[in-house]
N, C-alpha and C positions, 0 to 999 in steps of 0.2 A: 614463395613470393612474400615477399616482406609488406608491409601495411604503412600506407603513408599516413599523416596526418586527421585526414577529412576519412579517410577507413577508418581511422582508430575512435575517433567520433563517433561514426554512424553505427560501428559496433556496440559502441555503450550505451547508445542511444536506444538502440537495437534492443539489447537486452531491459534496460530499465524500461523500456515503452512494452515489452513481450510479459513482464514478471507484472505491471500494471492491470495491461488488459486482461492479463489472467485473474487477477486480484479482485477485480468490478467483476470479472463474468462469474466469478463464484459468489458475488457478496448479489448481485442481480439476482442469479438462480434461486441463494438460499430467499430473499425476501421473495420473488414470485411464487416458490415451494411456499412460502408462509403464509402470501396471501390467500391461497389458492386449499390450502388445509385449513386455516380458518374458514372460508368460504364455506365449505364444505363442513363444516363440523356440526355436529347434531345440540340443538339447544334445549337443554333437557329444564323443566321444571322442579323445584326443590322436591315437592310434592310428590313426581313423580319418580324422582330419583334412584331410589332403591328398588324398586319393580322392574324400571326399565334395567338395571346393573341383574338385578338377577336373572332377568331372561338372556344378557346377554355374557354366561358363565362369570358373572362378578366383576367385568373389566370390557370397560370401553377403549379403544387406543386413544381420540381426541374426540371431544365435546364442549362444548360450552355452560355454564351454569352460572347464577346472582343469586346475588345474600346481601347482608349488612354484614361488615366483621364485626365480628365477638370475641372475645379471649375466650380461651380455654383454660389453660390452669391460675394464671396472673395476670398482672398487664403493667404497662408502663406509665410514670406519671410525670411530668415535664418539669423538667429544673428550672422551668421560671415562671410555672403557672400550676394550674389544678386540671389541666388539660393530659387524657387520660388515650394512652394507643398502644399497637401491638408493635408497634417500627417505631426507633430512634434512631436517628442520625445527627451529629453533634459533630459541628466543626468550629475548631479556632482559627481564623487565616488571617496572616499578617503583610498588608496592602505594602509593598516599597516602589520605589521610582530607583531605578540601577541605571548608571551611564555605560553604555557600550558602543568601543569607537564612536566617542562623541556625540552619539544621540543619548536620550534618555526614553528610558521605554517604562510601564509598567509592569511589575512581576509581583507575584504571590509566593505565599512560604507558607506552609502548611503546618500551623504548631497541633495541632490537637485534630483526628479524624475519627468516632467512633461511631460503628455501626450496633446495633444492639436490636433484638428481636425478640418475640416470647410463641410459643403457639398458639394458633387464633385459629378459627373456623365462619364458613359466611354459611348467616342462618335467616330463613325465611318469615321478613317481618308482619305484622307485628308481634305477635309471641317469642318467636325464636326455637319453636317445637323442632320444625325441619332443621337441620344442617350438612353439613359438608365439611371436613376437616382439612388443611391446606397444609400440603407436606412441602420443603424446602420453599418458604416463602423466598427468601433474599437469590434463589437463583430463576427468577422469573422475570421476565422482559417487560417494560415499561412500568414497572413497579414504581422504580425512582422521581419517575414526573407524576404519581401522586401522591406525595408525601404531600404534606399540608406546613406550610412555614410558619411554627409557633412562636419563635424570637429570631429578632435578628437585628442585630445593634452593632452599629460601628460606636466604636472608643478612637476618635483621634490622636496624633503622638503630639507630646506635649516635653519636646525636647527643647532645650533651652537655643538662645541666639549662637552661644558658640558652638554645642554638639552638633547643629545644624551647618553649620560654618565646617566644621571635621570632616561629618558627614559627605559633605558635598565634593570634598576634596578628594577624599578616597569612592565616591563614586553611586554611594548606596543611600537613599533617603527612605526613613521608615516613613508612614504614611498615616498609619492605623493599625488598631486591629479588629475586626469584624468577627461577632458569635452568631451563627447561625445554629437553629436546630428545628428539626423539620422530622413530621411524626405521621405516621397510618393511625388516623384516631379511630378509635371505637366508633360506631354508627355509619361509617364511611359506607356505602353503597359498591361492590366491587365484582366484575366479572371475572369467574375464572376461563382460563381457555386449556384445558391438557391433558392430561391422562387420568380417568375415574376408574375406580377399584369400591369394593366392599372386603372390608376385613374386619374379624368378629364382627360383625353387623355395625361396622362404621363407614358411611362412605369419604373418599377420600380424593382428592383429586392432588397431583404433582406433575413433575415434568414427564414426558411418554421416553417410553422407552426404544422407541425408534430414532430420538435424536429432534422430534419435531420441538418447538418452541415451547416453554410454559409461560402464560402468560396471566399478568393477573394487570386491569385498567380499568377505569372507571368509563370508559369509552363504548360505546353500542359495539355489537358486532361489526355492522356497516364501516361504521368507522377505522374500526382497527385494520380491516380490511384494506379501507383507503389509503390509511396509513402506509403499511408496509406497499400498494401497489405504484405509491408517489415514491419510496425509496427505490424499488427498481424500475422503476422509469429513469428517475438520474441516473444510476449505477449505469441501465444499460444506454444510455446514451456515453457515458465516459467509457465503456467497454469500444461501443464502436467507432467513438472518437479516437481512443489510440491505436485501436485494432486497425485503423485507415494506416495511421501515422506509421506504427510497427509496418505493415505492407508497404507504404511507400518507402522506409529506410531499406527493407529487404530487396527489394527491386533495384534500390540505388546500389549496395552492397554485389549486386549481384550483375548487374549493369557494368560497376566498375571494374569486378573480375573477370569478367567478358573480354572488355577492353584491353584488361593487364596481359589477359589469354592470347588475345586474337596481335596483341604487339610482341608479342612473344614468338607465334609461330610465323610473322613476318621476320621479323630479323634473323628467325632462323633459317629463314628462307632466302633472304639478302645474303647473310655469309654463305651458305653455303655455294651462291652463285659467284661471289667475291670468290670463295679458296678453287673453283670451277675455273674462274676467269684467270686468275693471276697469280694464286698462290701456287703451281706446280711450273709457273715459266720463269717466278720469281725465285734464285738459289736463296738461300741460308747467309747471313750475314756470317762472315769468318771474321769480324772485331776489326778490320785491317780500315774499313769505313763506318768512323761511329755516326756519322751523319746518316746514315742508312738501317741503322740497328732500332728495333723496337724499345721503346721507354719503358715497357713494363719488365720484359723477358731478358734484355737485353742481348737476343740470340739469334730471333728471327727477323727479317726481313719486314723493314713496314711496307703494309700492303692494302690500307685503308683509310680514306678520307673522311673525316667528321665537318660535319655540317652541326650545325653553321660556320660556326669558327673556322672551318676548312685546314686545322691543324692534318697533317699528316707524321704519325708518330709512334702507332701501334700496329702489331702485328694484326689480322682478322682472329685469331685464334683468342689473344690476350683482347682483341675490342670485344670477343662475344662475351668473355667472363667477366668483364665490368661490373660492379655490383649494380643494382637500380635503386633509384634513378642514374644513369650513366651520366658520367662526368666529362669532360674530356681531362686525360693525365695533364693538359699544360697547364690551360687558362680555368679548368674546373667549371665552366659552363657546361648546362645540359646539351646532353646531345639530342638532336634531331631527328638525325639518318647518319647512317653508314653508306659510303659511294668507292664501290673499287677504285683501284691506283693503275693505273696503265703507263707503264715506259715502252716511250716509243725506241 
């Protein structure tokens, strides 16, 4: 059965609404897994840190812990100040206005992006005696929204009357260009959330090795919690949003083959009541009457009335193999119904 139009739609529709709701109900699951292992994570004191790790064979799977960061071996000093951290992030980005199909939109162009990091450990203030050594800082989640913004200057373009005239004609107007740089400074107050170890008597916390989240934010526990329990709330609301939409195109997909089905095993039911009625009292055209010869075969005997057009023209045999949607062979209008031919 071949696929008309509004099928070939509802199929792809089908699909990209099935590959979505799959997409949200994984990105739901993983943030309620996250919320729900933070929730749950044990909030250990600096203090007590290394007591609690050794009672528990030197490794906790997720916990929680705070400190202040401190570098460990160096640290980082800001290219446009005396402002001193363990995370550097340094971007050049260059503001344009581009014409596309005759609008003009805003777009960025990324001249310069560098990430730079050093090891750092969160230690319990005021002295800094207790700590904690933080393993793979840059792959922990929510890291990026506390960098702290140390410069950030836009430089206008200062393109003359007619580069701006050239410009404009071919499409692209620079704008600027904007330097940002944004730093984890020393002193920053920071929770870890992930996997704690002790090794040669250092405690150490990183991402767990079951795959849960590592996370390091300046945010209470509660909070982060909240955090991620407000992401899968949307997620899951777009999960069953399209998961509706996917069931109602499948029902219609499937509705429609119904129909295709159930028009199918009537006509077959219609001929074979046609070649029952007429087709065995009806002879073979012998060519000697081409007014009576079928358009398709030009062999048999026509023996069947198309509706509406009410052409009669085709054998029952040649009207069952009609491709679909049936045409009529004269006028190529749909066909209706098929209605036996009776010579009186």
């Amino acid at each position: 059965m071949g696929l008309d139009i509004s099928e070939k739609v509802a199929t792809f529709t089908l699909g990209v609404t099935g590959l979505l709701t799959t997409l949200f109900y994984k990105l739901y699951s993983s943030r309620e897994r996250t919320a729900d292992r933070v929730r749950n994570a044990r909030n250990i004191p600096l203090k007590d840190l290394h007591d609690v790790l050794r009672d528990n064979d030197n490794r906790l799977a997720y916990a929680t812990v705070e400190g202040i960061v401190d570098p460990y071996f160096q640290q980082l000093v800001s290219v446009h100040g005396t402002m001193k951290g363990v995370i550097q992030h340094i971007q050049k980005v260059e503001h344009k206005s581009k014409r596309v199909q005759g609008y003009w939109s805003d777009a960025k162009k990324i001249m310069q992006d560098t990430l730079e990091a050093v090891p750092f450990k969160l230690v319990e203030p005021p002295k800094g005696e207790l700590e904690v050594y933080v393993n793979e800082a840059l792959s922990a989640d929510l890291l990026q929204d506390e960098l702290t913004v140390t410069f950030d200057h836009f430089e206008p373009g200062k393109s003359s009357l007619l580069q701006s005239g050239i410009d404009r004609i071919f499409g692209e107007v620079s704008k600027g260009i904007q330097d940002t740089e944004k730093m984890l400074l020393v002193g920053t107050s920071l929770r870890g959330i992930g996997e704690l170890c002790l090794e040669d008597g250092k405690a150490m916390i990183g991402p767990p090795c079951d795959g849960s989240r590592f996370i390091l934010t300046k945010l209470s526990k509660a909070s982060v919690v909240r955090k991620f329990e407000s992401q899968a709330y949307v997620y899951k609301f777009l999960t069953v949003l399209f998961g509706a939409v996917s069931s109602g195109v499948l029902f219609f997909i499937l509705w429609k083959f119904y129909r295709k089905w159930k028009d199918i095993r009537q006509q077959q039911a219609a001929f074979a009541l046609i070649r029952a009625t007429n087709d065995h009292s009806l002879p073979d055209s012998d060519g000697s009457d081409s007014n009576q010869q079928c358009v398709v075969c030009l062999s048999s005997r026509r023996s069947v009335i198309i509706m509406d057009c009410r052409h009669v023209c085709v054998c029952s045999n040649c009207a069952e193999r009609l491709p679909s949607p049936k045409k009529c062979p004269v006028c190529r209008r749909y066909v209706q119904q098929f209605l036996p031919l009776f010579n009186a």
